[in-house]
PDB file of N, CA, C and O in Angstrom:
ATOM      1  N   UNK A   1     -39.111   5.829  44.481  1.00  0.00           N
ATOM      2  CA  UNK A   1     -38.167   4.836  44.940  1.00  0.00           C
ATOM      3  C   UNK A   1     -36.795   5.495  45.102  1.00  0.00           C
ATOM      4  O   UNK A   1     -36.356   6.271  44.253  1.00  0.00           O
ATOM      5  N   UNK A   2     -36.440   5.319  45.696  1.00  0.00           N
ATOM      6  CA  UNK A   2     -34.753   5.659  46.486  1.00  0.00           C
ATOM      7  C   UNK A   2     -33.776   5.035  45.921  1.00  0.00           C
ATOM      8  O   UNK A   2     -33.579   3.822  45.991  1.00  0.00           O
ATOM      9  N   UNK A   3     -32.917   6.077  45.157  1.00  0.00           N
ATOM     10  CA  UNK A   3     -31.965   5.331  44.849  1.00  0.00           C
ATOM     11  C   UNK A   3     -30.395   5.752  45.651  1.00  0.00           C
ATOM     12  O   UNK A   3     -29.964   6.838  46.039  1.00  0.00           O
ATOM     13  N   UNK A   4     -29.760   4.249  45.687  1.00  0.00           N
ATOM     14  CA  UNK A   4     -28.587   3.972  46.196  1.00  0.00           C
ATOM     15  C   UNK A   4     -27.125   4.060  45.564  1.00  0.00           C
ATOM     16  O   UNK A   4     -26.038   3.643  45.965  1.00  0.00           O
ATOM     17  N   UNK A   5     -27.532   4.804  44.354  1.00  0.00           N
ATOM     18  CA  UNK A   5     -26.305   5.130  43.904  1.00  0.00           C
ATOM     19  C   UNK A   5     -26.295   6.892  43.571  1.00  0.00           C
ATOM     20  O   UNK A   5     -27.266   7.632  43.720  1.00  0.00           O
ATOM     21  N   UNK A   6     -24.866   7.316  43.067  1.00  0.00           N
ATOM     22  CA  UNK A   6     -24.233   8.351  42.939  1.00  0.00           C
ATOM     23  C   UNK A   6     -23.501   8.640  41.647  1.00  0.00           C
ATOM     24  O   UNK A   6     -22.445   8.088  41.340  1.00  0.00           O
ATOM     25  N   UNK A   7     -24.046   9.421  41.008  1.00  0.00           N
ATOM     26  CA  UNK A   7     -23.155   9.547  39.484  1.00  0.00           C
ATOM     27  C   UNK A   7     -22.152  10.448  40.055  1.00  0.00           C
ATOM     28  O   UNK A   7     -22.268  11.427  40.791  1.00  0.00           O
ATOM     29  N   UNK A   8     -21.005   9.794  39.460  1.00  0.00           N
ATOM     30  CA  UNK A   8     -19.693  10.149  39.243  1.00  0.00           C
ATOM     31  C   UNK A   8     -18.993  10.776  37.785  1.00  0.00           C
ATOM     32  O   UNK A   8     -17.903  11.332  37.649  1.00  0.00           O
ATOM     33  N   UNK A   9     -19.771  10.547  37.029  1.00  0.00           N
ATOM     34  CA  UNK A   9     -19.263  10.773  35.494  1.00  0.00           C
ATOM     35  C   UNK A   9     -20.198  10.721  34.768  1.00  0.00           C
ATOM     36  O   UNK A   9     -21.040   9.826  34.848  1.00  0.00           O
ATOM     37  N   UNK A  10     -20.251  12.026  33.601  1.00  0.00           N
ATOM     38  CA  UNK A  10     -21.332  12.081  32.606  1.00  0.00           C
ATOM     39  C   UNK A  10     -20.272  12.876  31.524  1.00  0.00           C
ATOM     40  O   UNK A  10     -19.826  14.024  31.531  1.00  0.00           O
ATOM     41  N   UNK A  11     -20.019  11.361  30.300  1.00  0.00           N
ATOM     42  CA  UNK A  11     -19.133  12.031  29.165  1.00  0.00           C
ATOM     43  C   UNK A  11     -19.178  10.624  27.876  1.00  0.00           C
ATOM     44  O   UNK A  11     -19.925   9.646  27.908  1.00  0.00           O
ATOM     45  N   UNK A  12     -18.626  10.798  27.325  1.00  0.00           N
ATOM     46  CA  UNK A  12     -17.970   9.991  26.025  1.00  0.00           C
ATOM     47  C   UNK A  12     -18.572   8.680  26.268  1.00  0.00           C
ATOM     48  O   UNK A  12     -18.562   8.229  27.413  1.00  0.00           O
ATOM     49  N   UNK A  13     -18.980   8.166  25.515  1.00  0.00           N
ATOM     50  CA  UNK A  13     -19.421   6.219  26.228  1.00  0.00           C
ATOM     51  C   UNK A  13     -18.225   5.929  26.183  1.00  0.00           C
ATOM     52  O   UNK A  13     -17.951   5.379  27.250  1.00  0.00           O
ATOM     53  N   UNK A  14     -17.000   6.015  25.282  1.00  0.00           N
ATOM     54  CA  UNK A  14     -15.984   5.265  24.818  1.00  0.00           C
ATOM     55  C   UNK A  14     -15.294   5.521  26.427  1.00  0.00           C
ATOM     56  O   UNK A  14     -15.042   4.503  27.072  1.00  0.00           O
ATOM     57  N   UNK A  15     -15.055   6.610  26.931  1.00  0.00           N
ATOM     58  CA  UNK A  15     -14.543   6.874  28.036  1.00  0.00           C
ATOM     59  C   UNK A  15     -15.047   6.649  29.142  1.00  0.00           C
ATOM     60  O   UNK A  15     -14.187   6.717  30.020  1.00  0.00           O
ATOM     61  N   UNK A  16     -16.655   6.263  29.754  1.00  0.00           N
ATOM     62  CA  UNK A  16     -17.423   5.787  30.489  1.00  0.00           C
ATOM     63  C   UNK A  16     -17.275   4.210  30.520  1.00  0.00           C
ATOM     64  O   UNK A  16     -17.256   3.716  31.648  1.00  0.00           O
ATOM     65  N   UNK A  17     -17.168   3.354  29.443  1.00  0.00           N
ATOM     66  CA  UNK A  17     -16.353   1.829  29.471  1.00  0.00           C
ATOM     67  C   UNK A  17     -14.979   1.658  30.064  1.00  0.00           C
ATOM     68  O   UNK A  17     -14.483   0.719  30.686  1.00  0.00           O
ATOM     69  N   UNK A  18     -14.433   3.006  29.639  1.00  0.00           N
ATOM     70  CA  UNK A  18     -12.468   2.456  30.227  1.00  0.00           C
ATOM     71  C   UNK A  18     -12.613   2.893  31.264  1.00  0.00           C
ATOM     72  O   UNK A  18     -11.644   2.725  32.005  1.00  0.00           O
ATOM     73  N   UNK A  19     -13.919   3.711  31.917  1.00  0.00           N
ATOM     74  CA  UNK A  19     -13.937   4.156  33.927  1.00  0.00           C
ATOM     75  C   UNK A  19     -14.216   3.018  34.348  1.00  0.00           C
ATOM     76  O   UNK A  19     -13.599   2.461  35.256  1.00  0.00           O
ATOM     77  N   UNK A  20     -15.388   2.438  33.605  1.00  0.00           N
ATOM     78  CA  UNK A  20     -16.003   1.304  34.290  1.00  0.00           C
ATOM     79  C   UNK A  20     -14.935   0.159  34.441  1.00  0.00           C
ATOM     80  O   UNK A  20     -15.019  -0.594  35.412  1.00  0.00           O
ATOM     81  N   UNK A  21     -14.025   0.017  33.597  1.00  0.00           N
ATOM     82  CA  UNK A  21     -13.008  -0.912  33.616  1.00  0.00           C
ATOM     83  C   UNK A  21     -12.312  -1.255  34.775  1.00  0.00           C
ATOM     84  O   UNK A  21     -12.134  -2.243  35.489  1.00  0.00           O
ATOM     85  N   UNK A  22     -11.737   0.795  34.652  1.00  0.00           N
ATOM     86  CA  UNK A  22     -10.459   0.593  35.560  1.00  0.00           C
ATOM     87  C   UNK A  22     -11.109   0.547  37.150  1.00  0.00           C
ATOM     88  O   UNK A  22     -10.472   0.316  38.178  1.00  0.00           O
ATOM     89  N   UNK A  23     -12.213   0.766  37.061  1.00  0.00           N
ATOM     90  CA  UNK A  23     -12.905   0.908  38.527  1.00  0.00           C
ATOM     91  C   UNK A  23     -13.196  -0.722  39.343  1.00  0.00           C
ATOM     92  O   UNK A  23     -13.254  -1.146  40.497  1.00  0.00           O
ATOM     93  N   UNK A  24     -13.322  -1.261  37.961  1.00  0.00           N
ATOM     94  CA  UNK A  24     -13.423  -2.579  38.447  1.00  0.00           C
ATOM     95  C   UNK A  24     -12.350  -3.060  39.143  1.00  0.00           C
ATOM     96  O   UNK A  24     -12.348  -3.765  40.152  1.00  0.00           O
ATOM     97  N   UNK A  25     -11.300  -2.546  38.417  1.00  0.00           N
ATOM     98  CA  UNK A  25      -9.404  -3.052  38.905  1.00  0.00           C
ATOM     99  C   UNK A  25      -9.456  -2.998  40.332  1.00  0.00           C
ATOM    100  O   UNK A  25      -8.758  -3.708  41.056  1.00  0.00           O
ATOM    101  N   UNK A  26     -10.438  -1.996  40.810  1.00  0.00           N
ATOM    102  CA  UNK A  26     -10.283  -1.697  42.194  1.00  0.00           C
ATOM    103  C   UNK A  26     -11.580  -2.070  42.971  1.00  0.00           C
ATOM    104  O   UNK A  26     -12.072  -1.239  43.735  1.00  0.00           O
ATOM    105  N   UNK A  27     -12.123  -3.241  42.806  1.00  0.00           N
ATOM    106  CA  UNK A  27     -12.937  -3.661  43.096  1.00  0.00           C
ATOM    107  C   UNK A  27     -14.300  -2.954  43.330  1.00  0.00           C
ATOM    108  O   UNK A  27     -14.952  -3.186  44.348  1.00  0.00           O
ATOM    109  N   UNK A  28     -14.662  -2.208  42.505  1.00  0.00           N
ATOM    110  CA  UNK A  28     -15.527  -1.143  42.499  1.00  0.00           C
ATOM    111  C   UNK A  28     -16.278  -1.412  41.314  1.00  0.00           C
ATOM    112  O   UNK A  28     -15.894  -1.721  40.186  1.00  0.00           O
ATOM    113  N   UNK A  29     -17.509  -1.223  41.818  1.00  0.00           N
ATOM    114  CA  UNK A  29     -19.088  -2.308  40.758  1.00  0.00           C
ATOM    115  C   UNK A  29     -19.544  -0.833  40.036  1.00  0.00           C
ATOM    116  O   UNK A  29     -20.432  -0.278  40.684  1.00  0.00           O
ATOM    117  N   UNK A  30     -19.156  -0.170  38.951  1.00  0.00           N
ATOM    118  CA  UNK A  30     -19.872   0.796  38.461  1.00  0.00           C
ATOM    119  C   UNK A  30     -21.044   0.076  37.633  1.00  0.00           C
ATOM    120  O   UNK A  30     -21.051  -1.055  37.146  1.00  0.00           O
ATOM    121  N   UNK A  31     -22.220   1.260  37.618  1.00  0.00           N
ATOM    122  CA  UNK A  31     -22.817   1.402  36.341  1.00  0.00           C
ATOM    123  C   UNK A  31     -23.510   2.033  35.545  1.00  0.00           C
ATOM    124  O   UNK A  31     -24.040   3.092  35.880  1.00  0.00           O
ATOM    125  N   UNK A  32     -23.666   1.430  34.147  1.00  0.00           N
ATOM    126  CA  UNK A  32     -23.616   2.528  32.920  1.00  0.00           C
ATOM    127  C   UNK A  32     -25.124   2.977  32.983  1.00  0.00           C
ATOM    128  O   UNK A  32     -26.009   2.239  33.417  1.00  0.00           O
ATOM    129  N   UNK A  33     -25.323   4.155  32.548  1.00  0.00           N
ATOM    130  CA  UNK A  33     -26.651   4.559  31.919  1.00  0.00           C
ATOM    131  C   UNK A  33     -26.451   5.198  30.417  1.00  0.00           C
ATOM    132  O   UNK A  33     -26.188   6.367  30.132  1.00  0.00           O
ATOM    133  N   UNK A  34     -26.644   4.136  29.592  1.00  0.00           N
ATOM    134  CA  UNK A  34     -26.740   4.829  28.311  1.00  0.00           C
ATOM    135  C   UNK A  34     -28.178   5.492  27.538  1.00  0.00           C
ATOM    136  O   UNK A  34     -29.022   4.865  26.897  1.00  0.00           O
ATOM    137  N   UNK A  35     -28.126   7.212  27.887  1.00  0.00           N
ATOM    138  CA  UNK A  35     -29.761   7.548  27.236  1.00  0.00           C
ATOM    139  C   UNK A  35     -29.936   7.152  25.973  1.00  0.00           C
ATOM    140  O   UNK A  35     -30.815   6.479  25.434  1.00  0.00           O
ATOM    141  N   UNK A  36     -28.837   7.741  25.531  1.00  0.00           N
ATOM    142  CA  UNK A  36     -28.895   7.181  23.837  1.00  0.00           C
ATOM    143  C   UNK A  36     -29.168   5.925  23.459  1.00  0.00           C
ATOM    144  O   UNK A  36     -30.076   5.907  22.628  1.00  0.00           O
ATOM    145  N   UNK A  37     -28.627   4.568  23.812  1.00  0.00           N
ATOM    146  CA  UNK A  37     -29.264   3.864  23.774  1.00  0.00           C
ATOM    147  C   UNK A  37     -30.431   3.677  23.864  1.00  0.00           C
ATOM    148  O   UNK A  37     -31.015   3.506  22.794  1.00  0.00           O
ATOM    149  N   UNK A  38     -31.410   3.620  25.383  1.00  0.00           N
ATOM    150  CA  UNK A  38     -32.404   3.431  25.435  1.00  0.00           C
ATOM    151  C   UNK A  38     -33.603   4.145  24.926  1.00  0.00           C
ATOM    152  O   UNK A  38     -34.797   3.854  25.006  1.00  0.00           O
ATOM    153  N   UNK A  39     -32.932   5.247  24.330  1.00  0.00           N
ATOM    154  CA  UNK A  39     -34.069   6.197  23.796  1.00  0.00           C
ATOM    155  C   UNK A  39     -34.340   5.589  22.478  1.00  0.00           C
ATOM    156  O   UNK A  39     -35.480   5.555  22.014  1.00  0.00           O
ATOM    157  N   UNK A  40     -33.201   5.057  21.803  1.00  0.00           N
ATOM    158  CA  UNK A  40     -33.455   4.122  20.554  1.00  0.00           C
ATOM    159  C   UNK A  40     -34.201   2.812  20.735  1.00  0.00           C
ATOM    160  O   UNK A  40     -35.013   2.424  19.894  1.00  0.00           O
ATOM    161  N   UNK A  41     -33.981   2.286  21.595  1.00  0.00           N
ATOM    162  CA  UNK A  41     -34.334   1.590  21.726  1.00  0.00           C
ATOM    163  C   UNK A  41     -36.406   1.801  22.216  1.00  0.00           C
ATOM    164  O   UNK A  41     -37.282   0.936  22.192  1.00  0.00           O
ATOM    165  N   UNK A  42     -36.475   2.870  22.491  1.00  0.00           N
ATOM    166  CA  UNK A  42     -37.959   3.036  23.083  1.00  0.00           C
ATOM    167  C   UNK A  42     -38.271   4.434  21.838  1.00  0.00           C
ATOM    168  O   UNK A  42     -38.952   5.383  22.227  1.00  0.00           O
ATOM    169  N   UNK A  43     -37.902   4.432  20.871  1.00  0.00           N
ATOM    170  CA  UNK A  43     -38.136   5.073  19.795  1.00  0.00           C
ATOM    171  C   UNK A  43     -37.833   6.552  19.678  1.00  0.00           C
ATOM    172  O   UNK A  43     -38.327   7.243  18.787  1.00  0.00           O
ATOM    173  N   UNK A  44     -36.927   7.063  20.693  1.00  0.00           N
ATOM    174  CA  UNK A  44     -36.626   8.425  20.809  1.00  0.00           C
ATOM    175  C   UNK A  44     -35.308   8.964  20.828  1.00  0.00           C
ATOM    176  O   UNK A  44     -34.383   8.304  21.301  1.00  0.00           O
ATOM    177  N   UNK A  45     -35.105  10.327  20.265  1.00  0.00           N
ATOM    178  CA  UNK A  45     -34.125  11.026  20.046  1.00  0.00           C
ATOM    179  C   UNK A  45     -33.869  10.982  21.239  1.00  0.00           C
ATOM    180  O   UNK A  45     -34.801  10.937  22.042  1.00  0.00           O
ATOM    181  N   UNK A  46     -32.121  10.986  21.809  1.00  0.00           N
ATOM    182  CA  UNK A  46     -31.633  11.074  22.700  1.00  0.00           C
ATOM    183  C   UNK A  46     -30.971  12.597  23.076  1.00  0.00           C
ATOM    184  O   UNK A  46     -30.173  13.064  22.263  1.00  0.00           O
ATOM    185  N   UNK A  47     -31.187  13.115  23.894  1.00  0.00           N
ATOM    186  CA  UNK A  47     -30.870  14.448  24.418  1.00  0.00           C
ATOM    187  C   UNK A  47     -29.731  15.125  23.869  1.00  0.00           C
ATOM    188  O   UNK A  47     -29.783  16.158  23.201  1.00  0.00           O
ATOM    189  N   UNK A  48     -28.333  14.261  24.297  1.00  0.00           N
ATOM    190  CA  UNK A  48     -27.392  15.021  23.756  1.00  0.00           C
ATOM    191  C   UNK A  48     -26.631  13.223  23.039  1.00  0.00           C
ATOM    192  O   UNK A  48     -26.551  12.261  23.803  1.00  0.00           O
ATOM    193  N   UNK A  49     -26.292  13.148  21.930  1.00  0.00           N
ATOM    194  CA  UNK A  49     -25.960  11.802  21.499  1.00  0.00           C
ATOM    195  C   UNK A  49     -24.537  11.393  22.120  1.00  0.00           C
ATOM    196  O   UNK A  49     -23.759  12.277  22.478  1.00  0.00           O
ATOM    197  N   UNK A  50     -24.275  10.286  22.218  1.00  0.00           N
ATOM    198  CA  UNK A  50     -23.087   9.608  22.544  1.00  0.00           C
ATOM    199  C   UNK A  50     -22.531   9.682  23.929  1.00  0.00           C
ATOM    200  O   UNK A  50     -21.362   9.435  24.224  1.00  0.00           O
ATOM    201  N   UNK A  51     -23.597  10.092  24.853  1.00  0.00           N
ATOM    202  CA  UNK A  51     -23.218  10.666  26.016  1.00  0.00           C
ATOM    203  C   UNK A  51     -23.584   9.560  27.030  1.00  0.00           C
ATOM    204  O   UNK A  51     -24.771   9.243  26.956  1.00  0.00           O
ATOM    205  N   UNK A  52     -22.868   8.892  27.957  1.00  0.00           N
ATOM    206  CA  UNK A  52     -23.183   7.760  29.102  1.00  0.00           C
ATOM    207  C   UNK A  52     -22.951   8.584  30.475  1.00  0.00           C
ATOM    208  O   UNK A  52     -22.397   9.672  30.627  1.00  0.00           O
ATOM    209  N   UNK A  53     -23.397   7.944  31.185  1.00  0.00           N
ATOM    210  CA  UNK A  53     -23.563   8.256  32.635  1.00  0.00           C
ATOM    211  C   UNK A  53     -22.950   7.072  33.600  1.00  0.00           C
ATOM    212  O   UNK A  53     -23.034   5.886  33.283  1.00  0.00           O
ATOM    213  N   UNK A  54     -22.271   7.564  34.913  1.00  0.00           N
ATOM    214  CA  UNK A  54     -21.345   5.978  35.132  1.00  0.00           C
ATOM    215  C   UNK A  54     -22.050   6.515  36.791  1.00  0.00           C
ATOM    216  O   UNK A  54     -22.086   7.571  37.423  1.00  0.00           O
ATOM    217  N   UNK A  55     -22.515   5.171  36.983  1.00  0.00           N
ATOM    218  CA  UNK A  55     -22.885   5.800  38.738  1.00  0.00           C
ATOM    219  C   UNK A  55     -22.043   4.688  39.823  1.00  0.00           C
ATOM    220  O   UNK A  55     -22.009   3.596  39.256  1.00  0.00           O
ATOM    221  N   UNK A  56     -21.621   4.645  40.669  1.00  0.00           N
ATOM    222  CA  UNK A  56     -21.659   3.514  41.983  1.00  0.00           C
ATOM    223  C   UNK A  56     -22.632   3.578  42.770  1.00  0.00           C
ATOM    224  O   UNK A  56     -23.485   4.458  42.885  1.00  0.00           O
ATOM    225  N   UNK A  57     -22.461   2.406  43.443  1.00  0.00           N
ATOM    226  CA  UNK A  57     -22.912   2.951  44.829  1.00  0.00           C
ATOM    227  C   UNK A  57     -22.790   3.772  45.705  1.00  0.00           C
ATOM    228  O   UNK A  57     -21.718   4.377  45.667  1.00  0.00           O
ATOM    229  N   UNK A  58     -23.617   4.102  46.666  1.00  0.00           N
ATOM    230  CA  UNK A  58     -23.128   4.767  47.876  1.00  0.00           C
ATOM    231  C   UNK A  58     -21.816   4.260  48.101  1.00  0.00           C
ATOM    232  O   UNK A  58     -20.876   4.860  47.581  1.00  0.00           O
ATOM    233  N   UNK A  59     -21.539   2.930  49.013  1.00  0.00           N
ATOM    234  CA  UNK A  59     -20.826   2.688  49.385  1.00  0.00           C
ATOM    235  C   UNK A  59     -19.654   2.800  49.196  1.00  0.00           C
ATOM    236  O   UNK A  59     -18.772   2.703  50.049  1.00  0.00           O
ATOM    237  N   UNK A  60     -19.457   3.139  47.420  1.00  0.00           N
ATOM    238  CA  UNK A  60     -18.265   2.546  47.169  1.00  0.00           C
ATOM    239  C   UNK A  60     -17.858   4.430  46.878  1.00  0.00           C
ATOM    240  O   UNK A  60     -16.793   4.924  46.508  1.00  0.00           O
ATOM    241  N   UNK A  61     -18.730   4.879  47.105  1.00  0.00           N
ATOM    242  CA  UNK A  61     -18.601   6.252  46.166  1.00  0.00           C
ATOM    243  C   UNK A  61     -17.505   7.242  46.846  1.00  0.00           C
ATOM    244  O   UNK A  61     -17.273   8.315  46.290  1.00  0.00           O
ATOM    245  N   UNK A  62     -16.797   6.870  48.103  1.00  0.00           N
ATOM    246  CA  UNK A  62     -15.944   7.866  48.766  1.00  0.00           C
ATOM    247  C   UNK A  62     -14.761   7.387  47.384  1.00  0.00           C
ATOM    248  O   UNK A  62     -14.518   8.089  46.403  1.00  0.00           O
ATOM    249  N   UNK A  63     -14.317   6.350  47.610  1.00  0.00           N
ATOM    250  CA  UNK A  63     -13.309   5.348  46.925  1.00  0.00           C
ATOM    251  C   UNK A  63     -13.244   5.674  45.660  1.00  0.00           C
ATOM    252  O   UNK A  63     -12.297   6.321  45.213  1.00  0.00           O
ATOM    253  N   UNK A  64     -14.472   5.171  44.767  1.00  0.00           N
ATOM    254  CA  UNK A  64     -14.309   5.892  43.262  1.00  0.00           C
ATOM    255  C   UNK A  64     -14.072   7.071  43.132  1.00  0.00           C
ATOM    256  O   UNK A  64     -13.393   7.456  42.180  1.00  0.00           O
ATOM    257  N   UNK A  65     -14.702   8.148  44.292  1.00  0.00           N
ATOM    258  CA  UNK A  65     -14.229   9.672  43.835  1.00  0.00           C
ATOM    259  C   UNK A  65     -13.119  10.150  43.608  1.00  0.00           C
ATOM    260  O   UNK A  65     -12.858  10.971  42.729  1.00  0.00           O
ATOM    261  N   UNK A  66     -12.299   9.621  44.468  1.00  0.00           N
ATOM    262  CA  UNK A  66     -10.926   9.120  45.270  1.00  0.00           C
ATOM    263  C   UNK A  66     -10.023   9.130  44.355  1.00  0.00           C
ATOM    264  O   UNK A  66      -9.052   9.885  44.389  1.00  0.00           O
ATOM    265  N   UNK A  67     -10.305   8.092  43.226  1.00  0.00           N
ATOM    266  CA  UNK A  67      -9.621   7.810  42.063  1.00  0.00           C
ATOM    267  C   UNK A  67     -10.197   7.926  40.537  1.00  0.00           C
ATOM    268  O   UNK A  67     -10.177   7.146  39.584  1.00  0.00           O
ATOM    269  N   UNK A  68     -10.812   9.478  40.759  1.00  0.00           N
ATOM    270  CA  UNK A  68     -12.077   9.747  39.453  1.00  0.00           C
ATOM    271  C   UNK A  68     -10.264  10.701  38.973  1.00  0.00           C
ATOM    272  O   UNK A  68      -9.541  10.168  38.131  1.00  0.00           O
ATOM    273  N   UNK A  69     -10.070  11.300  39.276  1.00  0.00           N
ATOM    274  CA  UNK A  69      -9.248  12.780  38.807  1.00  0.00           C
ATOM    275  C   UNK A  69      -7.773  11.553  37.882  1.00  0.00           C
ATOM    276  O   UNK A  69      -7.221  11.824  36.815  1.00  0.00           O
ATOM    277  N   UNK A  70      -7.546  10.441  38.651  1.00  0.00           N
ATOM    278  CA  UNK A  70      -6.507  10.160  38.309  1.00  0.00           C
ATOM    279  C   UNK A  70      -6.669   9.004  37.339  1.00  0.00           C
ATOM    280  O   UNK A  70      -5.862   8.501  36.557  1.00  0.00           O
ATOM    281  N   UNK A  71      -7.944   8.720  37.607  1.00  0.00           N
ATOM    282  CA  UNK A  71      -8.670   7.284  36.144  1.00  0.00           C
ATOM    283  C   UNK A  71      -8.537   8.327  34.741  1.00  0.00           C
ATOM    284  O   UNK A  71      -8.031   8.168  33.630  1.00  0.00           O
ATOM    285  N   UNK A  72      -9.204   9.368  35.353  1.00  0.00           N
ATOM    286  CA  UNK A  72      -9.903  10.242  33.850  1.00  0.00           C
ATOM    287  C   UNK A  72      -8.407  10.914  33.159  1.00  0.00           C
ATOM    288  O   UNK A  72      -8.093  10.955  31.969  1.00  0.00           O
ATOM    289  N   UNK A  73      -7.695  11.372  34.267  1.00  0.00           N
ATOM    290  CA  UNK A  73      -6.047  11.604  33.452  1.00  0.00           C
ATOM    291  C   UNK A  73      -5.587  10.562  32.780  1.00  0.00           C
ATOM    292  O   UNK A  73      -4.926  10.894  31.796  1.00  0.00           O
ATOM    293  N   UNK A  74      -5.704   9.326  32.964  1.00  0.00           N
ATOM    294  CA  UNK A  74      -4.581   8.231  32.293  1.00  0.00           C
ATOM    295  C   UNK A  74      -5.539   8.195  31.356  1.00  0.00           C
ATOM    296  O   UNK A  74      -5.036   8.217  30.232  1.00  0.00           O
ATOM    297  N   UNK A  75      -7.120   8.132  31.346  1.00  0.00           N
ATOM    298  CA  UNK A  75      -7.733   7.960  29.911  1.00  0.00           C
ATOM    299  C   UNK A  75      -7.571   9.015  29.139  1.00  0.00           C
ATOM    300  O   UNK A  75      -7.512   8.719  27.946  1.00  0.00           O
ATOM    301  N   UNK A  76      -7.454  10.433  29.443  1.00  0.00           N
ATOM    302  CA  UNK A  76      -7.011  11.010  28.178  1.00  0.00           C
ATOM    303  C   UNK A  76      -5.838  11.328  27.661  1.00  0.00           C
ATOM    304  O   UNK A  76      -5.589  12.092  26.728  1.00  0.00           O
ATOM    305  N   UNK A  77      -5.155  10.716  28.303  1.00  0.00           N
ATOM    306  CA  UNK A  77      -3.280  10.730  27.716  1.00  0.00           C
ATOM    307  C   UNK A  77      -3.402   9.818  26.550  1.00  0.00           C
ATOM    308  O   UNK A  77      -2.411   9.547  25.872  1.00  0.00           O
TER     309      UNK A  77
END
């Protein structure tokens, strides 16, 4: 199956929530893939722990890239 989205970010969950946030500000639908989670949840050690994955869409993905360098600066100030 084909998928229609594009990861943009693979880091911190804590920092994958405040992308997803500010992305929203800009009308931009991210979303999360947490392994760690679901590996607990389906009874397995997760690869590397605490680590999320943030994807968009295609569509939106020129736009989020756009404003990946300058989201991820204000989150680590």
């Amino acid at each position: 199956m084909e998928s229609h989205y594009k990861k943009i970010y693979t880091g911190p969950m804590v920092n994958a929530k405040l992308l997803e946030n500010k992305l929203k500000e800009f009308d931009i639908s991210p979303i999360i893939k947490d392994d760690t989670e679901s590996g607990r949840l389906a009874g397995f050690a997760p690869p590397v722990f605490g680590q999320a994955q943030v994807f968009v869409h295609e569509d939106e993905y020129s736009k989020a890239h756009a404003l990946l360098d300058e989201i991820l600066d204000e989150i680590e100030d």
